[in-house]
MMTF fields as JSON, N, C-alpha, C and O atoms, coordinates in Angstrom:
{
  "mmtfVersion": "1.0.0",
  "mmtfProducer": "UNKNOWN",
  "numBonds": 311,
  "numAtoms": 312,
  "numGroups": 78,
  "numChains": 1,
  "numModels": 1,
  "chainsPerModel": [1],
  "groupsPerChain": [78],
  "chainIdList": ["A"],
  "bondAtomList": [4, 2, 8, 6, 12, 10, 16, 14, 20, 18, 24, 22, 28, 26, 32, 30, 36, 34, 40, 38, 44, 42, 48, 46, 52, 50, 56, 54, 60, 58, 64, 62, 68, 66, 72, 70, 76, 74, 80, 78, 84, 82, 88, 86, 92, 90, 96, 94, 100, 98, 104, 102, 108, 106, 112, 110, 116, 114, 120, 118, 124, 122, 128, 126, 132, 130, 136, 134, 140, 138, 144, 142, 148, 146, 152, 150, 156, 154, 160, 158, 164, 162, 168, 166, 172, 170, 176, 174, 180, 178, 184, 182, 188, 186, 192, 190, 196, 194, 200, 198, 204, 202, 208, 206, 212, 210, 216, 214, 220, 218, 224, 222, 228, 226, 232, 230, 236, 234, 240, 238, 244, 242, 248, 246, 252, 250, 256, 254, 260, 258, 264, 262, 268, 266, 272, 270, 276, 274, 280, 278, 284, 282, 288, 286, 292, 290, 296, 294, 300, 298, 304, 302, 308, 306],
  "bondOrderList": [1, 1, 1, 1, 1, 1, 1, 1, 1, 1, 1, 1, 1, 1, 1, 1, 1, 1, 1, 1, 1, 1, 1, 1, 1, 1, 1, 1, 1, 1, 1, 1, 1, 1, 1, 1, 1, 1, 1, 1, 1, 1, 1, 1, 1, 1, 1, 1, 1, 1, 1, 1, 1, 1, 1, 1, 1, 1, 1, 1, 1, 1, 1, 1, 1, 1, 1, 1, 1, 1, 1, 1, 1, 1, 1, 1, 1],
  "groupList": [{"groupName": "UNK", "atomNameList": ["N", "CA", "C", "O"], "elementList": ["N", "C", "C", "O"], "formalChargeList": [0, 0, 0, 0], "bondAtomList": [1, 0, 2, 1, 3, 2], "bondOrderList": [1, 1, 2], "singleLetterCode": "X", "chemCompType": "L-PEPTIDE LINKING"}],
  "groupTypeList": [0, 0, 0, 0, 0, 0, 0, 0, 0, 0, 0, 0, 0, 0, 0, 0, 0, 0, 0, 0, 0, 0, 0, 0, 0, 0, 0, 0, 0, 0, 0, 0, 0, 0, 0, 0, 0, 0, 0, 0, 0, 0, 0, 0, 0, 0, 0, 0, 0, 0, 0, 0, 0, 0, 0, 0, 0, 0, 0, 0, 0, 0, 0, 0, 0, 0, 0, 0, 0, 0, 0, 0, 0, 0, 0, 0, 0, 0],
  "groupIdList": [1, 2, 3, 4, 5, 6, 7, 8, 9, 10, 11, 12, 13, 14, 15, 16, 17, 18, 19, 20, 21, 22, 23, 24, 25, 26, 27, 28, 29, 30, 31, 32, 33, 34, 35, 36, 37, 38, 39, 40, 41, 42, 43, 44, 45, 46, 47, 48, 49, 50, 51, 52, 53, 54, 55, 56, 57, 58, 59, 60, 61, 62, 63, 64, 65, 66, 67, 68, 69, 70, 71, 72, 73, 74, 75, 76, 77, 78],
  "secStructList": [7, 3, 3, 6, 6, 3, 3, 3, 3, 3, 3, 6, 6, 6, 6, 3, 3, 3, 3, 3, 3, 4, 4, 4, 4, 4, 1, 7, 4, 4, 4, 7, 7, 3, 3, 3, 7, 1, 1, 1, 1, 1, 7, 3, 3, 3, 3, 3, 6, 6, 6, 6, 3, 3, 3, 3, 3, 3, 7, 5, 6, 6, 2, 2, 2, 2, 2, 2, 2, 2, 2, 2, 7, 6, 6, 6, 7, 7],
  "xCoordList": [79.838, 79.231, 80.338, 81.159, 80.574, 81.351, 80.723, 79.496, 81.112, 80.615, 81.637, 82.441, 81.982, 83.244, 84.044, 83.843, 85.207, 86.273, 86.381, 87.311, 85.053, 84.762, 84.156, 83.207, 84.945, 84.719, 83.879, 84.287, 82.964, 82.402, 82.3, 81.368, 82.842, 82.754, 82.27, 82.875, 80.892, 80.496, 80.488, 80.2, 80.643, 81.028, 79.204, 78.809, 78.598, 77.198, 77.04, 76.29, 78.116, 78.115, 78.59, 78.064, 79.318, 80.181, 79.462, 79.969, 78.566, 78.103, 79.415, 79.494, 80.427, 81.77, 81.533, 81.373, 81.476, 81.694, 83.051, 83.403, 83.67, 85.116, 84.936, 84.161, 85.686, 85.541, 86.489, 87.324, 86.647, 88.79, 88.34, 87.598, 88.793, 88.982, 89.809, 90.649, 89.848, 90.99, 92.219, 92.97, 92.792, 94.089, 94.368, 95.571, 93.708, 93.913, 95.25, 96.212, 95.138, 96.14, 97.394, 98.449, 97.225, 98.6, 99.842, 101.062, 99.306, 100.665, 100.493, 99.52, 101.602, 102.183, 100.789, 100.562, 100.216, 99.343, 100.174, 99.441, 101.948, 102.43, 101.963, 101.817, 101.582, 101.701, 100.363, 100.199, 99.111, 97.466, 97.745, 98.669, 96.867, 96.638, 95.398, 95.085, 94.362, 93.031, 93.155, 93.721, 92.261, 92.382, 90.493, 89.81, 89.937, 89.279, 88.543, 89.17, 87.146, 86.872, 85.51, 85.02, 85.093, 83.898, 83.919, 82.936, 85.125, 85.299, 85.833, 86.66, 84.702, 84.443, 85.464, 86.25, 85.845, 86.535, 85.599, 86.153, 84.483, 83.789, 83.083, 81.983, 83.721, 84.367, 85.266, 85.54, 86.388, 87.475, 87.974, 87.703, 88.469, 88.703, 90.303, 91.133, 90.701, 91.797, 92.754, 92.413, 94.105, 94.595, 96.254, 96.88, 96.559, 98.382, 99.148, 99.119, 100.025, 100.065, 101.723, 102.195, 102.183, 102.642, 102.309, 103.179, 101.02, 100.963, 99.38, 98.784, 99.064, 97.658, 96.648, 95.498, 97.128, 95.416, 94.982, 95.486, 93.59, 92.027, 92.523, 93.371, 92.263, 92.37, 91.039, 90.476, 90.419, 89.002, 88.679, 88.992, 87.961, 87.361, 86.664, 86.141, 86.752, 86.438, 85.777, 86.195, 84.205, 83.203, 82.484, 81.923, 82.591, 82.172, 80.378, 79.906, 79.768, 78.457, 77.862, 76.698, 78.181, 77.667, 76.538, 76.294, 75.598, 74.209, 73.54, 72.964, 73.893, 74.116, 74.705, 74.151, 75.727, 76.453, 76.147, 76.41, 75.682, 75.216, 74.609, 75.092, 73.586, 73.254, 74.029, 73.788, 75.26, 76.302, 77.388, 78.193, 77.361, 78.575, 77.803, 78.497, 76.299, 75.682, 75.548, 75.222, 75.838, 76.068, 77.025, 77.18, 77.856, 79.623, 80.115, 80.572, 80.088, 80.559, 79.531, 80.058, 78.776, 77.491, 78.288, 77.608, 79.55, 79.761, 79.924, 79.484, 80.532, 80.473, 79.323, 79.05, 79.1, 77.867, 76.057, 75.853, 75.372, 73.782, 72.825, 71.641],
  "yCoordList": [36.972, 37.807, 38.319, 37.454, 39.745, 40.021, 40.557, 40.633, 40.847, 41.566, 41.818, 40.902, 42.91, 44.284, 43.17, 42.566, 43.152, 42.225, 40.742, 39.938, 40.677, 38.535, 38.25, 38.756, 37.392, 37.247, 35.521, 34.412, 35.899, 34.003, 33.566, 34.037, 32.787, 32.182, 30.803, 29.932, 30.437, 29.37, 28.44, 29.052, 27.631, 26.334, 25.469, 24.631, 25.915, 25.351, 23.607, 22.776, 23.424, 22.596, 21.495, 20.384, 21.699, 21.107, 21.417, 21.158, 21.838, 22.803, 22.736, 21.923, 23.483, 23.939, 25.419, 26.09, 25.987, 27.189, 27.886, 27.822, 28.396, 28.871, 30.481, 31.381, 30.518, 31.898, 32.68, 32.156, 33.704, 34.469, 35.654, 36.619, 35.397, 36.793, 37.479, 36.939, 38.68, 40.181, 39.615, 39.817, 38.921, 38.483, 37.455, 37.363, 36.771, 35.598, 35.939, 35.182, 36.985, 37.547, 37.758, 37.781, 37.931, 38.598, 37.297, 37.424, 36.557, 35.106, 34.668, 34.902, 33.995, 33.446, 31.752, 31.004, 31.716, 30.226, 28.791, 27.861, 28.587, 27.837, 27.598, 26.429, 28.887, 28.685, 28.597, 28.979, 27.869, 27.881, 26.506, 25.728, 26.395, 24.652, 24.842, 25.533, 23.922, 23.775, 22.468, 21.381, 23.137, 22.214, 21.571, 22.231, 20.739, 19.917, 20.022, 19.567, 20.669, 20.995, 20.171, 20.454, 19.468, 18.643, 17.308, 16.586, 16.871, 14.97, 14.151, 13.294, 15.105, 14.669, 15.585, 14.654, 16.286, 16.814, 17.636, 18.101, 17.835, 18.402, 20.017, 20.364, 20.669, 22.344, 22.27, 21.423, 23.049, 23.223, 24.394, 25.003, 24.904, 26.299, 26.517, 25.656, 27.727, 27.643, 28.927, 30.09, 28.205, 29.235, 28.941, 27.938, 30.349, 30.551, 29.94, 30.202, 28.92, 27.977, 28.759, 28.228, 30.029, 30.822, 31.084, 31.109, 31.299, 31.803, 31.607, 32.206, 30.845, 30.051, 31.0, 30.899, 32.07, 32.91, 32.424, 31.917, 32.673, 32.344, 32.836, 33.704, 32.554, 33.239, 32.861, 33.882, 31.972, 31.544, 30.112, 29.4, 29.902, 28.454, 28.341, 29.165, 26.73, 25.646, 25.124, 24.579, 24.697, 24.043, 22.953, 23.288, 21.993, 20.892, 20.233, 19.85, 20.446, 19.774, 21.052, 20.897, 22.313, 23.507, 23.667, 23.934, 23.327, 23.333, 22.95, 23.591, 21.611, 20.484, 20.868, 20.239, 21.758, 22.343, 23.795, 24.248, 24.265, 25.573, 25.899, 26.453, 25.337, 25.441, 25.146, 25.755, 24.037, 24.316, 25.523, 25.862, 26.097, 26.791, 28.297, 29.272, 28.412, 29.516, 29.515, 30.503, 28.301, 28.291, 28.427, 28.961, 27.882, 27.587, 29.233, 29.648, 30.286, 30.894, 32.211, 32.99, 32.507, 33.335, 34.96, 35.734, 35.252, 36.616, 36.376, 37.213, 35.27, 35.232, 34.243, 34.165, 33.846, 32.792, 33.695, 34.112, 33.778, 34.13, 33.641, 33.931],
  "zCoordList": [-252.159, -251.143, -250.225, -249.919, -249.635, -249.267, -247.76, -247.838, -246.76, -245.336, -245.168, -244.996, -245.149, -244.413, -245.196, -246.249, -244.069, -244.295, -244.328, -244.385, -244.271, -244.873, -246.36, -246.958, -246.657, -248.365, -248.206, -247.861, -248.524, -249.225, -250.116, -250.769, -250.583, -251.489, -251.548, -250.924, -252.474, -252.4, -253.705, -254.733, -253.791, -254.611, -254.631, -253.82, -255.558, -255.444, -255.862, -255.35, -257.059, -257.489, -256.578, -256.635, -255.953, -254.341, -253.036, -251.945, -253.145, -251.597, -250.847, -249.926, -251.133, -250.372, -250.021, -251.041, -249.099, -248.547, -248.195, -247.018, -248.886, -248.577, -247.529, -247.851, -246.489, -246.221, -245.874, -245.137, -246.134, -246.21, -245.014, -245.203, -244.171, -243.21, -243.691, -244.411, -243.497, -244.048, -243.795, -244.749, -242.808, -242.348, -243.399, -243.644, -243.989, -245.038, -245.901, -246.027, -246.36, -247.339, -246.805, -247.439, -245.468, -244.394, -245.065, -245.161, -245.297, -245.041, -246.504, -247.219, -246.821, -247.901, -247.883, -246.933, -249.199, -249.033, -248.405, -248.071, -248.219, -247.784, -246.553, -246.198, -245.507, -244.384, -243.633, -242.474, -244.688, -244.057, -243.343, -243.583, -242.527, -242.136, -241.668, -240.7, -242.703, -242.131, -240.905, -241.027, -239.487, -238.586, -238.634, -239.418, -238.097, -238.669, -237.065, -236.108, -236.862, -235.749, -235.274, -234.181, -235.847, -235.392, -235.672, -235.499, -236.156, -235.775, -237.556, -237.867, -238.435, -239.446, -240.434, -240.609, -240.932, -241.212, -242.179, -243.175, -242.042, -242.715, -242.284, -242.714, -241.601, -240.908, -240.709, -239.859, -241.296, -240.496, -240.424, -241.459, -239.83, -239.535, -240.068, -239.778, -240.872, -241.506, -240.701, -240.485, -240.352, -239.406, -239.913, -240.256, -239.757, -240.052, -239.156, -237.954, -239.795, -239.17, -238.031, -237.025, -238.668, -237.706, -236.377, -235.506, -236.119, -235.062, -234.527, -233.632, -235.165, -234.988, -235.269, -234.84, -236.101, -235.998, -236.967, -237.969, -236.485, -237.393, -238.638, -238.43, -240.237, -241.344, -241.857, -242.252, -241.99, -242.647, -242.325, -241.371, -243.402, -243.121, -244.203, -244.953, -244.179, -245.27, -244.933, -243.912, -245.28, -245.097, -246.182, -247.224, -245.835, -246.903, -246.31, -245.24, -248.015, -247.244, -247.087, -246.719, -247.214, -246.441, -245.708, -244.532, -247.167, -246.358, -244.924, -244.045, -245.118, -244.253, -242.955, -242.052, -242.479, -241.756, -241.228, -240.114, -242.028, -241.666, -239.84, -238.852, -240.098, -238.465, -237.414, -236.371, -237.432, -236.476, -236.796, -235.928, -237.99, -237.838, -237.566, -237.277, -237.68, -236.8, -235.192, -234.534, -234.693, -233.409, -232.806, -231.708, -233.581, -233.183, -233.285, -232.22, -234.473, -234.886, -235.061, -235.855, -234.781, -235.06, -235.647, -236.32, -235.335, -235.874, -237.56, -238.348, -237.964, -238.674, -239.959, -241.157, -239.041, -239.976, -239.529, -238.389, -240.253, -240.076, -240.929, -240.759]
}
């Protein structure tokens, strides 16, 4: 599923939610670092580890998660 410049990709078999903002591509894959934003490590938001911008996010459990990452994040989650 794609929206403008956000790509999702979901992992059904895993309920893993992968998601690539347009900037994702800007940087070499050496330089991602998923940071781990609700305790569990199960959201984490994936950012260049250059210069701290947002690039996407990794969601484990998705389903399960969904309703916080529509609160947390609503431009991009619905």
């Amino acid at each position: 599923m794609t929206n403008g410049h956000i790509v999702y990709k979901y992992d059904a078999s895993s309920d893993v939610m992968h998601v690539f903002l347009d900037n994702y591509k800007d940087a070499e894959s050496n330089w991602y670092v998923a940071d781990d934003i609700n305790g569990d490590y199960r959201l984490n938001e994936v950012r260049d580890e250059r210069n701290e911008a947002l690039v996407g996010f990794l969601i484990l459990d998705y389903r399960r998660n969904k309703p916080e990452l529509v609160k947390r994040y609503p431009e991009y989650f619905f």
